[in-house]
C-alpha positions as CSV (number, residue, x, y, z in Angstrom):
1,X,-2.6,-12.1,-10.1
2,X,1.1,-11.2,-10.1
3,X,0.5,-8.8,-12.8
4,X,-2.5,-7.1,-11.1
5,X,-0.5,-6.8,-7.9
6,X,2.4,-4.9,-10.0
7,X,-0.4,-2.9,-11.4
8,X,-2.0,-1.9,-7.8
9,X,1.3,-1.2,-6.4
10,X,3.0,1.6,-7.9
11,X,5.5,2.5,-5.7
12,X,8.8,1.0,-5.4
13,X,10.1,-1.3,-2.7
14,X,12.8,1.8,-1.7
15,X,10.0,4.6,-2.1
16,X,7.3,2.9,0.0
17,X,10.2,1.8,2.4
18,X,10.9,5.7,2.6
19,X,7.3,6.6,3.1
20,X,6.7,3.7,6.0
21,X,9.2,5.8,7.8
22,X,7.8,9.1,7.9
23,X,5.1,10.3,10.4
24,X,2.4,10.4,8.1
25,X,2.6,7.0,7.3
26,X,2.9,5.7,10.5
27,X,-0.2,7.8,12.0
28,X,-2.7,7.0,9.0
29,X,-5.1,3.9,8.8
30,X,-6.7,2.0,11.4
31,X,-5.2,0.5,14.5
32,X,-6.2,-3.0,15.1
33,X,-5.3,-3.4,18.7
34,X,-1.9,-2.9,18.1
35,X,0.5,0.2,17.8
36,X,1.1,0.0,14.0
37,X,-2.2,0.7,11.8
38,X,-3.5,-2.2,9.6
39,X,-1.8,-0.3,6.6
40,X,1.6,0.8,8.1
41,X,1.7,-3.2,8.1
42,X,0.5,-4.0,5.2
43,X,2.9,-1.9,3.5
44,X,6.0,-3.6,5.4
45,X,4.5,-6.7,4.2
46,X,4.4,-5.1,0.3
47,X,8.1,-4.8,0.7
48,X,9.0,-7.8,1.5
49,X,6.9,-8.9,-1.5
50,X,8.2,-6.9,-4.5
51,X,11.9,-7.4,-2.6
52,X,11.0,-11.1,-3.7
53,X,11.6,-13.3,-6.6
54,X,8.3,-14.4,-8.0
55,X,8.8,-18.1,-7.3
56,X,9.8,-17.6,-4.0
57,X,6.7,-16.1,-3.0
58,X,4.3,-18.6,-0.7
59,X,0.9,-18.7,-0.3
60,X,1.0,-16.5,2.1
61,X,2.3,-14.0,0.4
62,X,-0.3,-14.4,-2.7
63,X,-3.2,-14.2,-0.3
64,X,-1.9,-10.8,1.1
65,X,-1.2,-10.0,-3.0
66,X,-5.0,-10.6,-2.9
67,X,-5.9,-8.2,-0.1
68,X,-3.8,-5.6,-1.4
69,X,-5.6,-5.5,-5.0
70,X,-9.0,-5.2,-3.4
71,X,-8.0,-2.6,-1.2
72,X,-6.6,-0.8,-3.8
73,X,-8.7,-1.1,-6.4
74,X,-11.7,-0.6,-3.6
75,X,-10.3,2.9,-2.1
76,X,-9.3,4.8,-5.8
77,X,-12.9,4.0,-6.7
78,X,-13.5,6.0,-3.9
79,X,-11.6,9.1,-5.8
80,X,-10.4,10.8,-3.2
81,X,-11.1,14.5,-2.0
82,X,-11.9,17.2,-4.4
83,X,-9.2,19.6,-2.3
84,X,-5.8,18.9,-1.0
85,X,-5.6,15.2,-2.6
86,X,-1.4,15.9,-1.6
87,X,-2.0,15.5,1.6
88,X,-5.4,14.0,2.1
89,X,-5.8,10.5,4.4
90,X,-7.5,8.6,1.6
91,X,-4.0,9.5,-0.8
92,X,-1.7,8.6,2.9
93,X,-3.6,5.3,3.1
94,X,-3.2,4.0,-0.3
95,X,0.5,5.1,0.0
96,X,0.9,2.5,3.1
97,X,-0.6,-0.1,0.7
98,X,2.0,1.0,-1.5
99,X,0.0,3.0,-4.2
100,X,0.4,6.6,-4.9
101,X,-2.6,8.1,-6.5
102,X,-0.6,10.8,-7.6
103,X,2.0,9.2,-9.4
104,X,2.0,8.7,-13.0
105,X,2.0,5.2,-14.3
């Protein structure tokens, strides 16, 4: 799973750190009650993740690992808009689960 997870998130703990703090991050995703969306969250979460060693991680932190891959692997399936993929939600989302569609591998 650890390998997986560094393949779903391509970003780096400082870039996705940088792009939780800009307005586009915070206003894409859903909003589960709360004033943060689900992904704005879920992205904090990522960075405390990768800022880990891997045998510090808990189970917690796997079963979020989990949620992340999914989600990941479940939205680029999607493939985005034709137009404007830049600065398209569906390309904002994936950022705040820390993947950048338009990043090169």
């Amino acid at each position: 799973m650890w390998n997986d997870f560094q393949d779903a998130v391509n970003m780096t703990p400082a870039s996705l750190d940088t792009w939780l703090n800009t307005d586009d991050s915070r206003e894409s995703g859903w909003k589960d009650g709360g004033d943060e969306t689900i992904g704005h969250h879920s992205g904090r979460r990522i960075v405390e993740i990768k800022r880990k060693k891997k045998d510090e991680l808990t189970q917690h932190d796997y079963e979020h690992m989990r949620k992340v891959i999914r989600f990941v692997h479940r939205h680029l399936k999607q493939g985005g808009p034709k137009d404007d993929k830049e600065h398209s939600p569906w390309r904002h989302s994936l950022m705040n689960w820390g993947h950048d569609p338009l990043k090169n591998n």
